[in-house]
N, C-alpha and C positions, 0 to 999 in steps of 0.2 A: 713624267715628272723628271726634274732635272736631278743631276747628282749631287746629292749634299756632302758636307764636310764639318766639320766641327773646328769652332775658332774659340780660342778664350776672349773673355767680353774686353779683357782691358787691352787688345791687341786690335781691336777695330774703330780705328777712325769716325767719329758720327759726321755726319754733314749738316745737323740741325744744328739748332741751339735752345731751343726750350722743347719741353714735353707738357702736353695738354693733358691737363688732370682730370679732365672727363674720361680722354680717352683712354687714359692709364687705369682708371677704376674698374672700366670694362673690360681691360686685360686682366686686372688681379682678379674680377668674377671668377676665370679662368682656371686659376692656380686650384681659386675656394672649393671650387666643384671639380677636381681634380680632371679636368678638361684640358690639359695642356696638350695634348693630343693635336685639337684642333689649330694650334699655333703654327701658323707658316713658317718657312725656315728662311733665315735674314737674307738679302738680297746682298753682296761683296762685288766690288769693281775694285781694283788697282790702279790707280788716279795719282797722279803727283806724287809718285813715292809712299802711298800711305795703302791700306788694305782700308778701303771705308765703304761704309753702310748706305747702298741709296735710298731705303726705305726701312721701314722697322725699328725705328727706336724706340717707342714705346716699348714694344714688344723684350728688347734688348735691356730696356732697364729695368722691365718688370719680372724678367727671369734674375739680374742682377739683385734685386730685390727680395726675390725670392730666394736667394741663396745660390746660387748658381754662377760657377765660375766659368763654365763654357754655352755656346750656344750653335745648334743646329743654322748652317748658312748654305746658299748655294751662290753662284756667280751671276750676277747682273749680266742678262742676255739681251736687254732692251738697248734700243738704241736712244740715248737719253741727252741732253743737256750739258757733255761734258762740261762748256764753259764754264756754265752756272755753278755745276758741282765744284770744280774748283774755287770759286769763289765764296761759298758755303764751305768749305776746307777752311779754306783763308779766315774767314770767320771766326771758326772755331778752333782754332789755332792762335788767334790774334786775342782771343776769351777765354785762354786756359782750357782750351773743353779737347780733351785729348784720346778718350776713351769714355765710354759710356759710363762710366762711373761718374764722372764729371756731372753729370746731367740730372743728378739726381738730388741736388740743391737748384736746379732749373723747372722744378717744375710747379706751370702756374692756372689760374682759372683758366676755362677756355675760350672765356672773352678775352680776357688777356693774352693768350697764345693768338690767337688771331690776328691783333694787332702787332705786337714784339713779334710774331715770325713770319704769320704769311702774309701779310703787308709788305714787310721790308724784303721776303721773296718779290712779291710779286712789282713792286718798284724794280728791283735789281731785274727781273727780266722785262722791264719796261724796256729799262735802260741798255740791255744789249741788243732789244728788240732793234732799237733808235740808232747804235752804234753799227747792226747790219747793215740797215739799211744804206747806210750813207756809202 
């Protein structure tokens, strides 16, 4: 297991922009049944000047949620999509969304999460897919 570290929530960059309210339900099961235990610890990269979340937002607003001011994180060891991640920065930066708190008037069905996020992902890597290639 990697080394974790403890970050306050309102000090991590999200890269998302909506949280799916399915998937947030079955994080707060979590809380209910005092199971936080089984809660990964947030993934962090150093990107653009900012300390931001490649994964785990749900998770992040639902400890925020819970009351909770800091959150167990380790360092982004994958090799990942810097680009894209920047431009998901830019996003949510351009949307007010500046810490995970932000996020938590974001969140929607998850039919709707489908389309407002991983749509307009998966278009934006259409599009750098299109701009490698050339």
């Amino acid at each position: 297991m990697a080394d974790t570290f403890t970050m306050k929530l309102d000090e991590i960059q999200p890269s998302q922009l909506y949280i799916s309210q399915k998937k947030l339900k079955k994080i707060m099961k979590l809380f209910e049944k005092d199971l936080t235990h089984l809660i990964p610890p947030i993934p962090i990269k150093q990107l653009d000047g900012h300390m931001m979340s490649t994964d785990g937002h749900t998770r992040s607003l639902a400890w925020y949620l819970n009351g909770y001011t800091q959150v167990e994180c380790e360092w982004e060891d994958s090799d990942l999509d810097w680009e894209a991640y920047s431009i998901c920065i830019r996003w949510c930066i351009e949307e007010g969304i500046h810490s995970i708190i932000n996020l938590k008037e974001r969140i929607v069905p998850h039919d709707q999460y489908k389309i407002v996020w991983l749509e307009r992902c998966q278009i934006m890597q259409d599009e750098l897919a299109k701009k490698r290639d050339i």
